[in-house]
SEFINU-216955 format. One record per residue: x, z, y of N, C-alpha, C in turn; residue number from 1. Coordinates in steps of 0.2 Angstrom, whole numbers, plus 2048, in hexadecimal, padded with zeros to 3 digits. Each point is the difference from the previous one (the first is absolute). Layout:
BEGIN
<n.east=X, n.up=Z, n.north=Y, ca.east=X, ca.up=Z, ca.north=Y, c.east=X, c.up=Z, c.north=Y, num=NUM> $
...
END
This chain:
BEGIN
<n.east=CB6, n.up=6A1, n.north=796, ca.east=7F9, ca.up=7FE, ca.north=7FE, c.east=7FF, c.up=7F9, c.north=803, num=1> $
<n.east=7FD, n.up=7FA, n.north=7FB, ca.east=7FD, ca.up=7FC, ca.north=802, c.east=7FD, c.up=7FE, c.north=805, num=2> $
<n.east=7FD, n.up=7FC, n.north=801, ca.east=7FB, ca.up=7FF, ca.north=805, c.east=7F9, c.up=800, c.north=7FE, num=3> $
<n.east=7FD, n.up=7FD, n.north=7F9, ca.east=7FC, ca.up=801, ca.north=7FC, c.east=7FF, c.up=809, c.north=7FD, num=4> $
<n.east=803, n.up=802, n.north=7FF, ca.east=800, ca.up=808, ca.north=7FF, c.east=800, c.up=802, c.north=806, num=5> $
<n.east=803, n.up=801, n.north=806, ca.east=7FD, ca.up=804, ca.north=808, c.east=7FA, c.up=7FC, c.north=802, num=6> $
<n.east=7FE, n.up=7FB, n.north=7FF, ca.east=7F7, ca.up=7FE, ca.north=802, c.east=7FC, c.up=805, c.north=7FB, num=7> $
<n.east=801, n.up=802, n.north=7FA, ca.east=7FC, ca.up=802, ca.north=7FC, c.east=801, c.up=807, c.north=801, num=8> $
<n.east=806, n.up=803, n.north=802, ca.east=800, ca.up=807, ca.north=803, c.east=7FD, c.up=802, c.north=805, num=9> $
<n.east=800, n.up=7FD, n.north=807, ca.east=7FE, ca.up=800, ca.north=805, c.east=7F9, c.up=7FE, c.north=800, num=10> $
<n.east=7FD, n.up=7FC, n.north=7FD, ca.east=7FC, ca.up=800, ca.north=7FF, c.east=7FA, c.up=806, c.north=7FB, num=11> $
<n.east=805, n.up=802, n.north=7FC, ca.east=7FC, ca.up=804, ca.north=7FE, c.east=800, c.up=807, c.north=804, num=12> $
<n.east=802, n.up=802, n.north=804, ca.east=803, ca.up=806, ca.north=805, c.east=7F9, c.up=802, c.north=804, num=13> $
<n.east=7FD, n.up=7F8, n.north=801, ca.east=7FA, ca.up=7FF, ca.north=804, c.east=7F8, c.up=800, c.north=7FC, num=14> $
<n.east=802, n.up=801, n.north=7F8, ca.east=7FA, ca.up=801, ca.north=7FD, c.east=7FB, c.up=805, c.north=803, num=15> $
<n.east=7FA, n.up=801, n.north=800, ca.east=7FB, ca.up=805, ca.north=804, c.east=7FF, c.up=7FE, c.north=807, num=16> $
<n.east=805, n.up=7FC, n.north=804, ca.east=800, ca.up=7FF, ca.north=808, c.east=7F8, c.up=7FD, c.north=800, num=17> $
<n.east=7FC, n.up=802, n.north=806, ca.east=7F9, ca.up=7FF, ca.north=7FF, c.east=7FF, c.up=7F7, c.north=804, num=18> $
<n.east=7FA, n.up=7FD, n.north=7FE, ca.east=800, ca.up=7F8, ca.north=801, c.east=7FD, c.up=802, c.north=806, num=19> $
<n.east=802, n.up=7FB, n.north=807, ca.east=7FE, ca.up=7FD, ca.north=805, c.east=800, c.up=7FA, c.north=7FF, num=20> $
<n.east=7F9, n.up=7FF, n.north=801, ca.east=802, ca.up=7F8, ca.north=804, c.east=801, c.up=7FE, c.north=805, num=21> $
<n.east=807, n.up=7FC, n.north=801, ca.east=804, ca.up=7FE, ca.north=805, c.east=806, c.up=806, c.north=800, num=22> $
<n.east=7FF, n.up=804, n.north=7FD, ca.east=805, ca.up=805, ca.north=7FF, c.east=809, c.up=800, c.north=801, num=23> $
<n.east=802, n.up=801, n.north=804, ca.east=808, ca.up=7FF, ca.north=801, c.east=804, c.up=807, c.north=7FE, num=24> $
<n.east=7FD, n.up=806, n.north=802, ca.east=803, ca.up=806, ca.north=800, c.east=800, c.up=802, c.north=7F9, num=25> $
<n.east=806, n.up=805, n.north=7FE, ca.east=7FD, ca.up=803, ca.north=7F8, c.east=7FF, c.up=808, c.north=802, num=26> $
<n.east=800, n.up=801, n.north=805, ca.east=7FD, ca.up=805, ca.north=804, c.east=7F9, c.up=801, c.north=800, num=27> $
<n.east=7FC, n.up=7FA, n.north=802, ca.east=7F8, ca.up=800, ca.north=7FE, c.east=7FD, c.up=7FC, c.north=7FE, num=28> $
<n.east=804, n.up=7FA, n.north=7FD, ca.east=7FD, ca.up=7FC, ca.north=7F8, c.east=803, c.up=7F9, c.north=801, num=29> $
<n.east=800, n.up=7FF, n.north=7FD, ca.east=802, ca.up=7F8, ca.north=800, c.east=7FC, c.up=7FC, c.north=7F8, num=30> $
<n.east=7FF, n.up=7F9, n.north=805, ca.east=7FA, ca.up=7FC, ca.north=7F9, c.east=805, c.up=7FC, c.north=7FC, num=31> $
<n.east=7FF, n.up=7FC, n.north=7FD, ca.east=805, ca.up=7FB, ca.north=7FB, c.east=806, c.up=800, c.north=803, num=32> $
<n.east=7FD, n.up=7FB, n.north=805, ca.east=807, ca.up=7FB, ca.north=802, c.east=803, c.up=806, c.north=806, num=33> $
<n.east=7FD, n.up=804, n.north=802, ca.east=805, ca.up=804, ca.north=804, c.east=805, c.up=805, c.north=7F9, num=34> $
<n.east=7FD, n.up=803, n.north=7F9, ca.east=806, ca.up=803, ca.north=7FC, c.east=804, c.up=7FE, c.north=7FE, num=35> $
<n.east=7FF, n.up=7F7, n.north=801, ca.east=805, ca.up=7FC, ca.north=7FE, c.east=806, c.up=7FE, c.north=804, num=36> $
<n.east=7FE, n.up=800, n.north=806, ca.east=804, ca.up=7FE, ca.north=805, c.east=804, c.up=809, c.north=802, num=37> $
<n.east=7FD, n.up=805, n.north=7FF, ca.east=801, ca.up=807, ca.north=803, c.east=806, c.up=7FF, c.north=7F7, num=38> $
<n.east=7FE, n.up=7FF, n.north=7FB, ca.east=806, ca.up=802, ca.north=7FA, c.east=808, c.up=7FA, c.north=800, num=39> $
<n.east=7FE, n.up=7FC, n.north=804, ca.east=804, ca.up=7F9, ca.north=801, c.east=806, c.up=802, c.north=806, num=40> $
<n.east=7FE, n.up=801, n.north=805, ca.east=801, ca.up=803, ca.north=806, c.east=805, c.up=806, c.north=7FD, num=41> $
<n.east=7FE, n.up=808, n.north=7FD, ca.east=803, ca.up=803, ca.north=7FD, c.east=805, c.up=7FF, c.north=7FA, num=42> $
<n.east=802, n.up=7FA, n.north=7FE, ca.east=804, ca.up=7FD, ca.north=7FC, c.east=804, c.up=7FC, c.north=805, num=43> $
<n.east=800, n.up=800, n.north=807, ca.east=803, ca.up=7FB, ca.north=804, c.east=800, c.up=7F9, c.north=7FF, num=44> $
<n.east=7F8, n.up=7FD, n.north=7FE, ca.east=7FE, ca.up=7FC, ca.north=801, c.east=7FB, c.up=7FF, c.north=803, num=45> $
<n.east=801, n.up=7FA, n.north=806, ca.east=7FC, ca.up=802, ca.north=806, c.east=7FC, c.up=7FB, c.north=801, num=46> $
<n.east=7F8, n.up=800, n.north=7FC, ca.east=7FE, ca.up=7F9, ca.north=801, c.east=7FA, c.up=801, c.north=806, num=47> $
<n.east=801, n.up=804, n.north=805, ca.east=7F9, ca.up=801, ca.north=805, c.east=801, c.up=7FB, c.north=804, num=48> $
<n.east=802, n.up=7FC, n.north=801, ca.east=801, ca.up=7F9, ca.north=805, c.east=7FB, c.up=7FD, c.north=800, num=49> $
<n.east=7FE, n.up=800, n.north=7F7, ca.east=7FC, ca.up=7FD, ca.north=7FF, c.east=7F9, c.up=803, c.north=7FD, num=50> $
<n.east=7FF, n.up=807, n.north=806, ca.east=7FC, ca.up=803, ca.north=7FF, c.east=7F9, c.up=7FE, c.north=803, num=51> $
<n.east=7F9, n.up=800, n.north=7FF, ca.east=7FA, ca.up=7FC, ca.north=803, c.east=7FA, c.up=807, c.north=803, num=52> $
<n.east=800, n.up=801, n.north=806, ca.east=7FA, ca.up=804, ca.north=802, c.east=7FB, c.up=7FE, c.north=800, num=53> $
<n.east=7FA, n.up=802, n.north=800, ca.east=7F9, ca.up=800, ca.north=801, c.east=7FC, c.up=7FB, c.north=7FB, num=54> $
<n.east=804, n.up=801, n.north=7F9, ca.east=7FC, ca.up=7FB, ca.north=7FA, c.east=7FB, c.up=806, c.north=7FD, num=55> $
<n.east=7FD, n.up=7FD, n.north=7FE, ca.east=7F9, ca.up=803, ca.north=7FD, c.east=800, c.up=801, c.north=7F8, num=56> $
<n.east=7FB, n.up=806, n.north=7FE, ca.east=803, ca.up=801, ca.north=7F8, c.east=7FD, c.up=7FA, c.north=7FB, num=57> $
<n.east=7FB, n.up=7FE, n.north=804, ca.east=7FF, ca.up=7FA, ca.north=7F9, c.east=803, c.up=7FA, c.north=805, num=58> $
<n.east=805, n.up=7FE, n.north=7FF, ca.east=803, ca.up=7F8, ca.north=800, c.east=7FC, c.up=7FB, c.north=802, num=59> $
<n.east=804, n.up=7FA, n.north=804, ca.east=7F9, ca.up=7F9, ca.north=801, c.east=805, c.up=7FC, c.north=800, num=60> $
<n.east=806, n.up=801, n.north=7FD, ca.east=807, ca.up=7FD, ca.north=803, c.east=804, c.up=7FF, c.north=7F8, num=61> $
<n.east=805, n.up=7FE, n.north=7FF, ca.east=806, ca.up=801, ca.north=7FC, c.east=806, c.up=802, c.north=805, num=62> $
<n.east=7FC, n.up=804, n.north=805, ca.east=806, ca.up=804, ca.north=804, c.east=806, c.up=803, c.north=7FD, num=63> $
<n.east=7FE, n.up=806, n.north=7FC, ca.east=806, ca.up=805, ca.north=7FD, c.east=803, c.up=7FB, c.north=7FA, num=64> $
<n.east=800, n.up=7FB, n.north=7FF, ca.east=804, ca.up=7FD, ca.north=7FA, c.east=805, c.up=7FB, c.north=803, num=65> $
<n.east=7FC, n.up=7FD, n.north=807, ca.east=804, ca.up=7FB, ca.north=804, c.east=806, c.up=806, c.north=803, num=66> $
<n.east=7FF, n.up=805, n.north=802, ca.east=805, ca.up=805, ca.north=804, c.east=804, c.up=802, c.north=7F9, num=67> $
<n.east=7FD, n.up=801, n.north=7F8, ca.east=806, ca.up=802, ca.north=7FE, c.east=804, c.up=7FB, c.north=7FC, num=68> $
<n.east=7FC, n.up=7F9, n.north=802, ca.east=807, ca.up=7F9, ca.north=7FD, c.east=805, c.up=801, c.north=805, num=69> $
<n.east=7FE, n.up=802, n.north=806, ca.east=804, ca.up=7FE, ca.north=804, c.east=807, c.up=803, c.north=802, num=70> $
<n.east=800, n.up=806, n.north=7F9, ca.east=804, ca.up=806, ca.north=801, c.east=802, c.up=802, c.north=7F9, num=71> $
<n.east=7FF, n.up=7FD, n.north=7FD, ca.east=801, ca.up=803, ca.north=7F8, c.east=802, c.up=7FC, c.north=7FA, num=72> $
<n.east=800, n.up=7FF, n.north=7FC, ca.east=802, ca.up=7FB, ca.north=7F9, c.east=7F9, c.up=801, c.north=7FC, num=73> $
<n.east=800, n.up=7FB, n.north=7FF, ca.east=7FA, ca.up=7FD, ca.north=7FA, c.east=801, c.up=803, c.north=7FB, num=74> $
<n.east=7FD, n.up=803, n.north=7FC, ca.east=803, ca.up=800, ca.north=7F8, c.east=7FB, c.up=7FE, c.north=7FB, num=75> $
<n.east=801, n.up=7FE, n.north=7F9, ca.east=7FA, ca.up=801, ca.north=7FA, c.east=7FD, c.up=805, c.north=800, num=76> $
<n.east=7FB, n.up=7FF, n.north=7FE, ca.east=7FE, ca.up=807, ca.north=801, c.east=800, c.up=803, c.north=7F7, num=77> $
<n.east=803, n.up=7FD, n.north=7FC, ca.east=802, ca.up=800, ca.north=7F8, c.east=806, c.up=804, c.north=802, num=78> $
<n.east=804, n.up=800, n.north=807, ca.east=806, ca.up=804, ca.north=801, c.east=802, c.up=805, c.north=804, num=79> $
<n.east=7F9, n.up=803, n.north=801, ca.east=800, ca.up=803, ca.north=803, c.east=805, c.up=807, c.north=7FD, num=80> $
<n.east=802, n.up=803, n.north=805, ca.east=804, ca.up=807, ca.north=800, c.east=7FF, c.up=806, c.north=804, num=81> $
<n.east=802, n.up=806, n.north=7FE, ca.east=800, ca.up=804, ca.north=804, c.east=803, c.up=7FE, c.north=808, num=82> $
<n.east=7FC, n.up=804, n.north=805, ca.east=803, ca.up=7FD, ca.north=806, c.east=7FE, c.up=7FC, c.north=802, num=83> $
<n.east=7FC, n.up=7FB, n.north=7FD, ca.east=7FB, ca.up=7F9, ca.north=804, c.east=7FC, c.up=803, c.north=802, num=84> $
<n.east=7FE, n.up=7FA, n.north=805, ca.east=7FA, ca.up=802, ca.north=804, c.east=7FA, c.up=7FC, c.north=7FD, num=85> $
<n.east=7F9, n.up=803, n.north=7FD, ca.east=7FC, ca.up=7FC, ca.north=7FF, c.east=7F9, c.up=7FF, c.north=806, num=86> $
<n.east=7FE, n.up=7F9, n.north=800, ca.east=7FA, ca.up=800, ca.north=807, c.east=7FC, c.up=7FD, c.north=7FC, num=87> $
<n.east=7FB, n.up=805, n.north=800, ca.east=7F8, ca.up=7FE, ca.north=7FB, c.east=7FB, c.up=7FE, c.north=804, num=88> $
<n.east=7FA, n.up=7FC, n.north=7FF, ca.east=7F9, ca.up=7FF, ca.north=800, c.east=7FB, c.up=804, c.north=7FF, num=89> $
<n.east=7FC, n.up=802, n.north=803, ca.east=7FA, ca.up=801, ca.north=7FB, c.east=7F9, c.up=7FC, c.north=802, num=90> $
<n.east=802, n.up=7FC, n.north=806, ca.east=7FA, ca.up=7FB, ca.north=802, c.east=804, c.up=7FB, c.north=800, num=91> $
<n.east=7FD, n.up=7FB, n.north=806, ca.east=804, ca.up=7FC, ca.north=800, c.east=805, c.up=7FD, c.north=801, num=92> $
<n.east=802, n.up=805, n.north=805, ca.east=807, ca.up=801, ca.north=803, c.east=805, c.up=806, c.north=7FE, num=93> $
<n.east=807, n.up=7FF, n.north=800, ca.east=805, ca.up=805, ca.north=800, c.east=801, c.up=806, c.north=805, num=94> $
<n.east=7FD, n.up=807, n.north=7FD, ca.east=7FF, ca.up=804, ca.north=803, c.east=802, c.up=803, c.north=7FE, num=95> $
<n.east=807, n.up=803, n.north=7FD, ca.east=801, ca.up=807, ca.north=7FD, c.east=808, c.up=801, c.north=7FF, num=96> $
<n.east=805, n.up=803, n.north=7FF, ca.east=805, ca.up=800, ca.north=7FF, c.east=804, c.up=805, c.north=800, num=97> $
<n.east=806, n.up=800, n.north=7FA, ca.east=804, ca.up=807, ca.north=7FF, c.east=804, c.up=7FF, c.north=7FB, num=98> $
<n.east=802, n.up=804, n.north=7FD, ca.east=806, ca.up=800, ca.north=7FB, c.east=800, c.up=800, c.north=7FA, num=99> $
<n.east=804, n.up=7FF, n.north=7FC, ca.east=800, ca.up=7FD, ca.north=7F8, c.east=804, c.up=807, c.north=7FE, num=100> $
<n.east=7FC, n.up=803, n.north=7FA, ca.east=805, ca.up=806, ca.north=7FE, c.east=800, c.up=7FF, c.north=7F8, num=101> $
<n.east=803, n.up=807, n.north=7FD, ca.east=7FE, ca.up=802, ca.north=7FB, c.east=7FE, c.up=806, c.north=800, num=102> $
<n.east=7F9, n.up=801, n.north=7FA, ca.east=7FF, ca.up=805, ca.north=7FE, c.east=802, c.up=805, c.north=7FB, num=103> $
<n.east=801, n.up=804, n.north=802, ca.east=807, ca.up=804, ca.north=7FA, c.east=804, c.up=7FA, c.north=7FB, num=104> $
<n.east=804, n.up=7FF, n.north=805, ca.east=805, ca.up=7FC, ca.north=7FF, c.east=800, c.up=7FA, c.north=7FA, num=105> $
<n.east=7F7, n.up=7FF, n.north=7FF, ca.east=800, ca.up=7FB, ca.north=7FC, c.east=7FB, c.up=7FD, c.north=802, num=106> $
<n.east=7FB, n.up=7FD, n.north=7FF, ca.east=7FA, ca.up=7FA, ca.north=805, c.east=801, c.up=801, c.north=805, num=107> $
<n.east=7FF, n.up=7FA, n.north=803, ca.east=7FF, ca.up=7FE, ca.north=806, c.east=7FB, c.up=803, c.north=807, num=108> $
<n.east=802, n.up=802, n.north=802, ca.east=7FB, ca.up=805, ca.north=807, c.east=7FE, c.up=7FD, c.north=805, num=109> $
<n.east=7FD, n.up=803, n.north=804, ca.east=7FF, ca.up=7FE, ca.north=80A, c.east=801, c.up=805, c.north=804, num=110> $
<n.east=804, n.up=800, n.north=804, ca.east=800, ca.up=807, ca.north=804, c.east=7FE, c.up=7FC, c.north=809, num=111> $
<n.east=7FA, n.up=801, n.north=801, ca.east=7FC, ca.up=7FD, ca.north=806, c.east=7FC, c.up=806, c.north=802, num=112> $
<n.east=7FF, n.up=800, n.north=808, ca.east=7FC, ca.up=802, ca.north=803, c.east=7F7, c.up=7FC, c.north=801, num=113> $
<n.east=7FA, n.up=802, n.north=7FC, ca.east=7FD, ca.up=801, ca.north=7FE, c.east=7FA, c.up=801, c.north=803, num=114> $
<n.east=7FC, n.up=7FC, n.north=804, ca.east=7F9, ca.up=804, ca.north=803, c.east=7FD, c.up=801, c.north=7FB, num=115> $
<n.east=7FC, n.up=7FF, n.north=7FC, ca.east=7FC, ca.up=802, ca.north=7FA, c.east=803, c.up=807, c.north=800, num=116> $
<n.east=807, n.up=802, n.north=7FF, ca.east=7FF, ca.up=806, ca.north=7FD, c.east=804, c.up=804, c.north=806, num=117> $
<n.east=7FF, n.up=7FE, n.north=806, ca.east=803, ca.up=804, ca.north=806, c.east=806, c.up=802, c.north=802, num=118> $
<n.east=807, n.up=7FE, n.north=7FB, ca.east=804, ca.up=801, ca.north=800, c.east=806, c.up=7FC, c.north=7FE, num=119> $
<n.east=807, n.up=800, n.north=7FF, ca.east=805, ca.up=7FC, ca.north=7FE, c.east=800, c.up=803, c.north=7F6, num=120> $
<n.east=7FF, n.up=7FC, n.north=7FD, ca.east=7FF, ca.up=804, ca.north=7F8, c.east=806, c.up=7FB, c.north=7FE, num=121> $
<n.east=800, n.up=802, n.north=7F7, ca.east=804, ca.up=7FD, ca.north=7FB, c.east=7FC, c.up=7FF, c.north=7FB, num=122> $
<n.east=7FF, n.up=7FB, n.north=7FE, ca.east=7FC, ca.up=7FF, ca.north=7F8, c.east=804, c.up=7FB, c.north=7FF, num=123> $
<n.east=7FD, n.up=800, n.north=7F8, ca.east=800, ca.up=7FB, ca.north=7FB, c.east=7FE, c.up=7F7, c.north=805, num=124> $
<n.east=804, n.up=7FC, n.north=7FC, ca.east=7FB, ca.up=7FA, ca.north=802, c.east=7FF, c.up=7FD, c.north=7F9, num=125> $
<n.east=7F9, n.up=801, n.north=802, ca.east=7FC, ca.up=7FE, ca.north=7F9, c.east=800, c.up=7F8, c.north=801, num=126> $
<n.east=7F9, n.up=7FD, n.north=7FA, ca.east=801, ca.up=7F9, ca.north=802, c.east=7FA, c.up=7FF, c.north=806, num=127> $
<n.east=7FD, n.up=805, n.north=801, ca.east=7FB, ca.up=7FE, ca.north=806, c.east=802, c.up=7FF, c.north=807, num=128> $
<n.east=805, n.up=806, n.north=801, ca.east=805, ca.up=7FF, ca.north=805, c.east=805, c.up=7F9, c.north=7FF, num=129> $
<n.east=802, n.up=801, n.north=7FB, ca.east=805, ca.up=7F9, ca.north=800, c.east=7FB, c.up=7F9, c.north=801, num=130> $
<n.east=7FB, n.up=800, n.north=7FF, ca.east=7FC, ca.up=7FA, ca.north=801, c.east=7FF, c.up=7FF, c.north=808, num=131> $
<n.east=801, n.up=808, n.north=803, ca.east=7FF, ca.up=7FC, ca.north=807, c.east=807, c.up=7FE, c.north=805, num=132> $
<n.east=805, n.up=800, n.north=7FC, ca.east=808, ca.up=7FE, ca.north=802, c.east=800, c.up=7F8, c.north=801, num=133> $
<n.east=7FF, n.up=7FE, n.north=806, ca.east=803, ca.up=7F9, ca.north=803, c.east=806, c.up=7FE, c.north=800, num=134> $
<n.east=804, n.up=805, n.north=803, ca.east=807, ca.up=7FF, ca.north=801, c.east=804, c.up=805, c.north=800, num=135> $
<n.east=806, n.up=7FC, n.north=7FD, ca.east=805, ca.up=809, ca.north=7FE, c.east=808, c.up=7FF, c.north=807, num=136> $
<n.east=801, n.up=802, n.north=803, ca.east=805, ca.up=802, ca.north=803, c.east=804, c.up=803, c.north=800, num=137> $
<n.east=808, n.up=7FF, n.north=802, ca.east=804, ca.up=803, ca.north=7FF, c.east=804, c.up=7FF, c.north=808, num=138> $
<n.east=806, n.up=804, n.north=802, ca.east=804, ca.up=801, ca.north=807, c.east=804, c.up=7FC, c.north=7FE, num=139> $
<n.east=801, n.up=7FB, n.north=805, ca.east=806, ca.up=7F9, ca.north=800, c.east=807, c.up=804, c.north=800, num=140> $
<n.east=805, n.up=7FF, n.north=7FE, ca.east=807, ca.up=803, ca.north=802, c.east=801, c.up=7FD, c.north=804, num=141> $
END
């Protein structure tokens, strides 16, 4: 199996896991960037180096974007693929982050953990989620 298909298995295995903020554990929740790092890590990809404690849920920073150039490949976002990592906005700043899927194996999906909706879900990405897509990401070989 690929590496883009094990991110998108493993990461689906953690779909339901409940949302903490600051969350490390899938034992008792993990927020974005901890599902991301907690699915990366289980694919034997270990980006907690460049992990950050004590950030706040609304952003003041372009912290999480600086830690994930630092660590990952740029992509189009026209190129995006299953197994990217997408980091959204909805304010000013980049606050959000997760995985690029498909939905039944045809459009384009998210599989993120989710405060809105309490948990790690999979949907559609429509255009109103695509419109909050800053940067698409992928694991450097």
């Amino acid at each position: 199996m690929d590496l883009q298909n094990k991110i998108i298995s493993e990461a689906e295995k953690l779909i339901g896991v409940p949302f903490v903020h600051q969350g490390r554990n899938i034992a008792i929740g993990v927020d974005c960037i901890g599902f991301v790092l907690t699915v990366l890590k289980n694919c034997e990809v270990d980006l907690t180096q460049n992990d950050e404690a004590g950030y706040s849920r609304i952003p003041s920073t372009f912290l999480l974007q600086e830690k994930m150039e630092a660590s990952l490949l740029s992509i189009e976002k026209n190129k995006m693929q299953e197994g990217d990592i997408f980091l959204m906005k909805f304010g000013k700043f980049p606050q959000h982050t997760g995985f690029i899927t498909k939905y039944n194996n045809e459009n384009l999906a998210l599989i993120h953990c989710y405060s809105q909706i309490g948990k790690a879900v999979k949907h559609r990405l429509n255009d109103v989620w695509r419109s909050k897509i800053v940067k698409i990401y992928r694991i450097k070989n």
